[in-house]
C-alpha positions in Angstrom: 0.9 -20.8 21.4 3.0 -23.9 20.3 1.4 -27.2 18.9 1.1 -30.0 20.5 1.2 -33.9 19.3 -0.1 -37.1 20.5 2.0 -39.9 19.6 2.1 -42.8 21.5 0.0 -41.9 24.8 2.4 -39.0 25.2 2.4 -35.3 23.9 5.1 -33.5 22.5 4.8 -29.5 21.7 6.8 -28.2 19.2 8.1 -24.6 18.5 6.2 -22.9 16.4 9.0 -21.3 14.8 12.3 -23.9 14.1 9.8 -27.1 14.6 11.8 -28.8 17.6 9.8 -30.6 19.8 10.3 -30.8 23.6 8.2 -32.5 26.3 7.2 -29.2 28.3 4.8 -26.7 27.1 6.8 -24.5 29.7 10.3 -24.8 27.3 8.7 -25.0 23.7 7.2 -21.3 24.7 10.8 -20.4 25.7 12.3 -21.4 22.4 9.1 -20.0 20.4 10.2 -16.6 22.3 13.7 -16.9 21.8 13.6 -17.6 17.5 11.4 -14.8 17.5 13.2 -12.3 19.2 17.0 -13.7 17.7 16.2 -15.0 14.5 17.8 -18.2 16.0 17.8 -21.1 18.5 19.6 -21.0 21.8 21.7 -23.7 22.6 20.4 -23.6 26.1 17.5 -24.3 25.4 17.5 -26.5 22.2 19.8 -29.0 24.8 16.3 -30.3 25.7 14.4 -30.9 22.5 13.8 -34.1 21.6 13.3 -36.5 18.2 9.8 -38.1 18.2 
């Protein structure tokens, strides 16, 4: 499970593991798998994080 955020009438979910936040719930749980598994983030997926 990754958190989500309200801010601003939007929500933002954020890996559990290396914080980033993205706008899908779909590619925060991608990430949240990945750091788990590698110990690190994936450029291919961290392209679509965001900065609230």
């Amino acid at each position: 499970m990754v958190k989500q955020l309200n801010k601003n009438n939007k929500a933002y979910f954020i890996c559990e593991e290396c914080g980033f936040a993205y706008l899908g719930r779909k590619t925060a749980n991608e990430c949240k798998q990945w750091c788990r598994t590698h110990h690190s983030c994936s450029l291919e997926i961290t392209k679509y994080a965001i900065k609230i």
